[in-house]
C-alpha positions as CSV (number, residue, x, y, z in Angstrom):
1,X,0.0,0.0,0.0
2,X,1.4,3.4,-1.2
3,X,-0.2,6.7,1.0
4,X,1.7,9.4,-0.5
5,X,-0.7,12.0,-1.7
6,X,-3.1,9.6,-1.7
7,X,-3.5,5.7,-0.9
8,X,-3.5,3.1,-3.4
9,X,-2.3,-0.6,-3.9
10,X,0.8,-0.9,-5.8
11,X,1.2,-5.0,-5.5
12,X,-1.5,-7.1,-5.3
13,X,-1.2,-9.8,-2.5
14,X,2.3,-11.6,-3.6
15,X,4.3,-14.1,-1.8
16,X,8.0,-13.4,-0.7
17,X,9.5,-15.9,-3.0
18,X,8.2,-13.6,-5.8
19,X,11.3,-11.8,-5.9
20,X,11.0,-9.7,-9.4
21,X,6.8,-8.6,-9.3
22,X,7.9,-7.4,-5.8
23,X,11.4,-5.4,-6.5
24,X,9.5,-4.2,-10.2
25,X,6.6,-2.6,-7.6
26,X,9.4,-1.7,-5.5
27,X,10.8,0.5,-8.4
28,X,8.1,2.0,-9.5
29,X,7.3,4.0,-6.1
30,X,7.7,7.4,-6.0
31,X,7.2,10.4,-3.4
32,X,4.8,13.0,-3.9
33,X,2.1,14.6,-2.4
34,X,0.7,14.9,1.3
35,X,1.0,11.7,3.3
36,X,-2.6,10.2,3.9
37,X,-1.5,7.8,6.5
38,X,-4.7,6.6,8.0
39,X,-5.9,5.8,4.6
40,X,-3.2,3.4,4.2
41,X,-3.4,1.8,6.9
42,X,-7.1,1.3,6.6
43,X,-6.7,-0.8,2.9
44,X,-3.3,-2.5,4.4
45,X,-6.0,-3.8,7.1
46,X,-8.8,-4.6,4.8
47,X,-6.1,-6.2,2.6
48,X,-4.5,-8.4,5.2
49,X,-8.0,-9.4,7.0
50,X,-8.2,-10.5,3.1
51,X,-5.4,-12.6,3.4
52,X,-5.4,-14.1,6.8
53,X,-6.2,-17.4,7.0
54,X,-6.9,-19.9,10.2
55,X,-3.5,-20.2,12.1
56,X,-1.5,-18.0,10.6
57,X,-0.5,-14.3,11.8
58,X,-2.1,-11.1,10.3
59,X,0.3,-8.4,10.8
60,X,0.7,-4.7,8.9
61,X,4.1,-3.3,8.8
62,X,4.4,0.3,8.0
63,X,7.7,2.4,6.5
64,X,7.3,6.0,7.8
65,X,8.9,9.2,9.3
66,X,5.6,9.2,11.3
67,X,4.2,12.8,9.6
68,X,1.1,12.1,8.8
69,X,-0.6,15.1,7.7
70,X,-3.9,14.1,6.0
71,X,-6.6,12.4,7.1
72,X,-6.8,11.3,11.1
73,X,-3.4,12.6,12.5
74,X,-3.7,13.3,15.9
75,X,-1.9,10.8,17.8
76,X,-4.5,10.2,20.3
77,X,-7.2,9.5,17.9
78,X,-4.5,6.7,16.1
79,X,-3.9,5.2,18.7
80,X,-8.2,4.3,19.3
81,X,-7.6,3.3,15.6
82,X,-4.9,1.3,16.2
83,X,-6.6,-0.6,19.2
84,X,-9.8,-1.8,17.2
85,X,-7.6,-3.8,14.8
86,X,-5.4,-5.0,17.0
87,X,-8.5,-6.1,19.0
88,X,-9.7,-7.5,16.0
89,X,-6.5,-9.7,15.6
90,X,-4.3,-7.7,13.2
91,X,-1.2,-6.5,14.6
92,X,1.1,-3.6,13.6
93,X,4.7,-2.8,13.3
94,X,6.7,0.5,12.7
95,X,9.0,1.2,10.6
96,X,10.6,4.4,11.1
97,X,12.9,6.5,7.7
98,X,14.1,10.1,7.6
99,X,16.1,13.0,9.6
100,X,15.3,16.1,10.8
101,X,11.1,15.0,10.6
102,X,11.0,11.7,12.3
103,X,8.1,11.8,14.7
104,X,9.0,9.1,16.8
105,X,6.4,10.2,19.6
106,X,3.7,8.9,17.2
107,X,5.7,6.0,15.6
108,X,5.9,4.7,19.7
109,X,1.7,5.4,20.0
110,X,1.3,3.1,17.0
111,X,3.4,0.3,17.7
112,X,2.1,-0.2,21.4
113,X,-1.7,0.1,20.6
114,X,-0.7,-1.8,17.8
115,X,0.4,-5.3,19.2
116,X,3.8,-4.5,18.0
117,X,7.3,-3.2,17.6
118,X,8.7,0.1,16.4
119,X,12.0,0.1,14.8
120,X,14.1,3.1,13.2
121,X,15.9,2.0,10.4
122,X,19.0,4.5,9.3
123,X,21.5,2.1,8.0
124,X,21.5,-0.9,5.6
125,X,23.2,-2.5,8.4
126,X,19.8,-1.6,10.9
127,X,17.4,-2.8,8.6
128,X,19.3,-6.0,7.8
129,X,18.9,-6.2,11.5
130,X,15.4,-5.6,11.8
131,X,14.4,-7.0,9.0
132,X,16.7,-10.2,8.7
133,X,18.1,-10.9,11.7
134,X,15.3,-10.1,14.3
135,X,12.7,-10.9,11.3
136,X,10.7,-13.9,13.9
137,X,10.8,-12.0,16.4
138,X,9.5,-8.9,14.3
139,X,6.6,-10.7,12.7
140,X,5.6,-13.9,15.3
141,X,4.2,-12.9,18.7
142,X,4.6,-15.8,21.3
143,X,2.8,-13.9,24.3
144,X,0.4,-11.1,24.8
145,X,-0.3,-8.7,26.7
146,X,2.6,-9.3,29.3
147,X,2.9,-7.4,32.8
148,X,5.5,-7.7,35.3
149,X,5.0,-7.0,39.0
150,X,7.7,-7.2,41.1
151,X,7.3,-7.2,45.5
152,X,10.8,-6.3,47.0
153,X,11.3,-7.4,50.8
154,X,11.3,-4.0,52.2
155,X,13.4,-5.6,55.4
156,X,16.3,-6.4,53.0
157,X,15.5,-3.7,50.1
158,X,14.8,-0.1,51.3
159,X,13.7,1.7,48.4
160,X,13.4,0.9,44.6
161,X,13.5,2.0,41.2
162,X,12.2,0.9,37.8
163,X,14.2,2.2,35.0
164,X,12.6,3.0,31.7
165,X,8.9,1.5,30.9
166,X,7.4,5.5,31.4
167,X,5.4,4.7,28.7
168,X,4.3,1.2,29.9
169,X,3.5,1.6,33.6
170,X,0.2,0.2,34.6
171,X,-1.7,0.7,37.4
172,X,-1.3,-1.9,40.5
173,X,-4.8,-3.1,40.0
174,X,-4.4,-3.4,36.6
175,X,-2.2,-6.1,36.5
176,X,-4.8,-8.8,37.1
177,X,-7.5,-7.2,34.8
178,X,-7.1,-8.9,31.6
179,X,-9.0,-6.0,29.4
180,X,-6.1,-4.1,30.0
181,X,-3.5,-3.8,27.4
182,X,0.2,-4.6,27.8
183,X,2.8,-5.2,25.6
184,X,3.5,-8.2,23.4
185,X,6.6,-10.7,23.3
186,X,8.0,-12.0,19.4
187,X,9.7,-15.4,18.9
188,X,13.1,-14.9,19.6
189,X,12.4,-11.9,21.6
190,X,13.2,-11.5,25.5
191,X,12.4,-8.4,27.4
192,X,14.2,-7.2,30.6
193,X,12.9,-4.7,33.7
194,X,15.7,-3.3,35.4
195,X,15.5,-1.8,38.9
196,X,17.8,0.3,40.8
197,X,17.5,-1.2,44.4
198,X,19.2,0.4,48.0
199,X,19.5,-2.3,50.4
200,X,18.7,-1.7,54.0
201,X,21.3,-0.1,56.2
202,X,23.2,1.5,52.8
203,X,24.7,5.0,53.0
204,X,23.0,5.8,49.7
205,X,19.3,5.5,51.0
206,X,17.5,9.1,49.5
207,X,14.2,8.6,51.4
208,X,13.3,8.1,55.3
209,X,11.7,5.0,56.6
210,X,8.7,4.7,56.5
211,X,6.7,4.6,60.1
212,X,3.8,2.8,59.5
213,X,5.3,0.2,57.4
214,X,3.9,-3.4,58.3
215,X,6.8,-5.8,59.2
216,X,5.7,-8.9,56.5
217,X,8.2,-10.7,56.2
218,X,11.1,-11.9,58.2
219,X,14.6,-10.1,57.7
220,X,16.1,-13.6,57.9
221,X,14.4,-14.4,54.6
222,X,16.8,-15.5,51.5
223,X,14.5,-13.5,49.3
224,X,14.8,-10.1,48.0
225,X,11.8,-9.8,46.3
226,X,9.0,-11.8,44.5
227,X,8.4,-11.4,40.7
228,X,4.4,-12.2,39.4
229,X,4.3,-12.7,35.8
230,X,1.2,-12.8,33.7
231,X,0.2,-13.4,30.0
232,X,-1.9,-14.5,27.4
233,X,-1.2,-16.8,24.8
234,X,-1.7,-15.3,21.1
235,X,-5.5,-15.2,20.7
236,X,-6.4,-16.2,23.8
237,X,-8.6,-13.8,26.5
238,X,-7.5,-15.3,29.7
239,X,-4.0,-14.4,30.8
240,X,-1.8,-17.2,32.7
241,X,0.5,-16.2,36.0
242,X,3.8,-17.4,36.9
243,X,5.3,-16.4,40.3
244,X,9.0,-16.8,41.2
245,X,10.7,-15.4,44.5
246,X,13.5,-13.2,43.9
247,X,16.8,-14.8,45.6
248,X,20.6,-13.5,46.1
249,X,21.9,-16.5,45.0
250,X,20.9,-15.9,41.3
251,X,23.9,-16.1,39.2
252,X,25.0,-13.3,37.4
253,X,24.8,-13.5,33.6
254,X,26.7,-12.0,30.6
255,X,22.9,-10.6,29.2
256,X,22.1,-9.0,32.8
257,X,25.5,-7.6,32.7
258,X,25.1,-5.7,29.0
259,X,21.6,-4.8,29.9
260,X,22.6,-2.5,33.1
261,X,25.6,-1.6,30.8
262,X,23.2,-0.2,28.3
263,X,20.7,1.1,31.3
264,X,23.6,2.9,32.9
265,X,24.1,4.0,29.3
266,X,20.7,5.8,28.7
267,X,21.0,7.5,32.2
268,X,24.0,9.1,31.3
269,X,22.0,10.3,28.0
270,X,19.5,11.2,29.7
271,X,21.8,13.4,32.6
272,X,19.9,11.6,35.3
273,X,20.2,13.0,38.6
274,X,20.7,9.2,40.2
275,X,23.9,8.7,38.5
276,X,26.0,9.1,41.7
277,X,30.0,8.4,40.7
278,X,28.6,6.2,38.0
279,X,30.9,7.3,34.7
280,X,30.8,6.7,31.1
281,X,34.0,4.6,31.7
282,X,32.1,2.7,34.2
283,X,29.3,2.3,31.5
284,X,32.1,0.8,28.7
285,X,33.9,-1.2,31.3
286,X,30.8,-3.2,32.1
287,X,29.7,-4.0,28.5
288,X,32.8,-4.8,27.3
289,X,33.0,-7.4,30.8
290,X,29.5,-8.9,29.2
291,X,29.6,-8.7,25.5
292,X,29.5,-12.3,25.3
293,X,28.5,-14.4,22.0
294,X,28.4,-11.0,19.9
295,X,27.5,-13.2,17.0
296,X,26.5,-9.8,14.5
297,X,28.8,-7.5,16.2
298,X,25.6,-5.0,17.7
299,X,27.2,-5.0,21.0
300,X,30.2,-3.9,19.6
301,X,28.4,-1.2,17.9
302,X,27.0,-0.4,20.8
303,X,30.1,0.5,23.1
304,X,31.4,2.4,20.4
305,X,27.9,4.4,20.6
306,X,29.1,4.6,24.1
307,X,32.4,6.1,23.6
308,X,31.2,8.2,20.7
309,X,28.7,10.0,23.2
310,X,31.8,10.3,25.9
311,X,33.9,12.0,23.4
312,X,30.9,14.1,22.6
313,X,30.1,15.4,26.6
314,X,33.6,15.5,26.7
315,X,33.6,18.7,24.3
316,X,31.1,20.3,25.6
C-alpha cells in the first residue's frame, strides 16, 4: 500500500518468494504529495483481513517518518484506531525512515496500541537487523499482553526504582485485569525490567523510613523480592501467571550484565540525577566485561555508541 498523496495498492497480495513482481513494484514508487497515512493503513488492514487465514499471523508493517498530515493525525485518535484492529486480531509494526522530521512520539503510540514493535531503520546494516536478523521476532508474537509485578522485601530492600517502561506503567490493580492492554513478546524476543534497588542499612538511602510500614516478612528471609508474571497466549482472552521469588543467589549472567551496561548508558543520555560516581568509563567497562557471544557484532556497535557519546560530553 502506497499513501503518498493519496492511498493506493501498488502490489496485489504476492508471496516473498516472488522476488521480481515485488522489486519491479518496489521500483516504481515514488514520493509525492501529502501523506494520507490513515488511509493506508485502513486498505493495508482490509487487505491483510483478506489474506489471513486460520492459524497463521495477520500483521501490517508500516515504513514511515511518522508525519502524517492528511486524514486522522492526531496521535490520540490513532492510537483508538490502532486498538480496534489489534483487538480484532491484526497487529502492527513500525518502521521508522528520515532525519530532521521523524516523529518518533507517534511512531511509539502506534506500535504499542498496535500489538507490535517500532523500529528506526538508518542504515543498511539496521534494517538488515530488523528485517533479517530479528525478522521472527519482528513478525511472530509468542505472548500477549505481558505485565510484570515485582514485591521487593522491604526488610532487605529499602527503596526501589524501575528504569525506563514511562510509557508502559500500569496501574497496580491493573495487573490482574485482563481488558487491560500490555505489551507483546516476538519469537526470539526476550524483554528485561531493570530496577535500581538500595539495600537496607546502605549510606546511599534518599528517602526516610517509612513509620507505619507493616513488618511482613522476616529479615532472615533469602529472598529479595517476588516477581508475578502474567500473559496471554496469542488469541487467547484469559492471561496465565507465573510467580518466582526473587533470591541473592541468582547467578550473574553475561545478558544482565550488558543490559545495566546499556541502562547505565541511557542514564547518562539522559543526565539523570541518580547517577551518583557512575561514569561513562564505568558504563564501557561493564559492557565490554559482558559482550559475550556478539555473533552480528551489535554490542560492539554499541560500546562504540558509548564512547562516541563520551567524546561528545567530553567537548562540551
Amino acid at each position: 500500500m502506497t499513501y503518498g498523496g493519496s492511498a493506493g495498492q501498488a502490489l496485489d497480495p504476492t508471496p516473498a518468494r516472488d522476488r521480481a513482481a515485488i522489486h519491479g513494484a518496489l521500483d516504481m514508487l515514488e514520493a509525492e504529495g501529502f501523506t494520507a497515512g490513515q488511509a493506508g493503513l485502513q486498505q493495508a488492514y482490509v487487505t491483510a483481513r483478506g489474506m489471513a487465514e486460520a492459524g497463521e499471523v495477520t500483521r501490517v508493517i508500516l515504513a514511515t517518518d511518522g508525519d502524517f498530515n492528511v486524514g486522522l493525525f492526531d496521535p490520540e485518535r490513532l492510537k483508538e484506531f490502532i486498538e480496534r484492529q489489534a483487538a480484532a486480531g491484526a497487529y502492527l509494526s513500525v518502521l521508522g525512515f528520515g532525519r530532521g522530521n521523524l516523529d518518533d512520539a507517534t511512531m511509539q503510540a502506534l506500535a504499542q496500541n498496535g500489538n507490535g514493535i517500532a523500529a528506526y531503520v538508518d542504515t543498511l546494516g539496521e534494517a538488515r537487523k530488523v528485517l533479517v536478523d530479528q525478522l521472527s521476532g519482528a513478525l511472530f508474537p509468542i505472548a500477549d499482553d505481558v505485565k510484570i509485578q515485582v514485591e521487593f522485601n522491604h526488610a532487605r530492600i529499602s527503596e526501589y526504582r524501575l528504569i525506563g517502561y514511562e510509557t508502559r506503567a500500569l496501574r497496580r490493580e491493573d495487573f490482574n485485569n485482563d481488558a487491560v492492554d500490555a505489551g507483546e513478546i516476538g519469537a526470539g524476543h526476550s524483554v528485561t525490567a531493570i530496577y535500581e534497588v538500595t539495600p537496607v542499612g546502605s549510606p546511599a538511602r534518599l528517602t526516610d523510613p517509612l513509620r507505619y510500614q507493616a513488618d511482613q516478612v522476616a529479615s532472615a528471609s533469602d529472598e529479595l523480592g517476588f516477581l508475578r508474571l502474567r500473559y496471554k497466549a496469542p488469541g487467547a482472552t484469559t492471561s496465565r501467571l507465573i510467580e518466582q521469588p526473587i533470591t541473592s543467589d541468582l547467578a550473574p549472567s553475561p545478558e544482565a550484565g550488558f543490559a545495566a551496561a546499556i541502562a547505565g548508558f541511557g542514564q547518562l543520555l539522559r543526565g539523570s540525577n541518580h547517577l551518583g560516581e557512575w561514569s561513562w568509563d564505568d558504563a564501557i567497562a561493564l559492557a565490554n566485561a559482558n559482550r559475550g557471544d556478539d555473533l552480528y557484532g551489535y554490542r560492539a556497535e554499541a560500546v562504540q555508541l558509548m564512547r562516541l557519546a563520551q567524546g561528545l560530553d567530553e567537548q562540551r
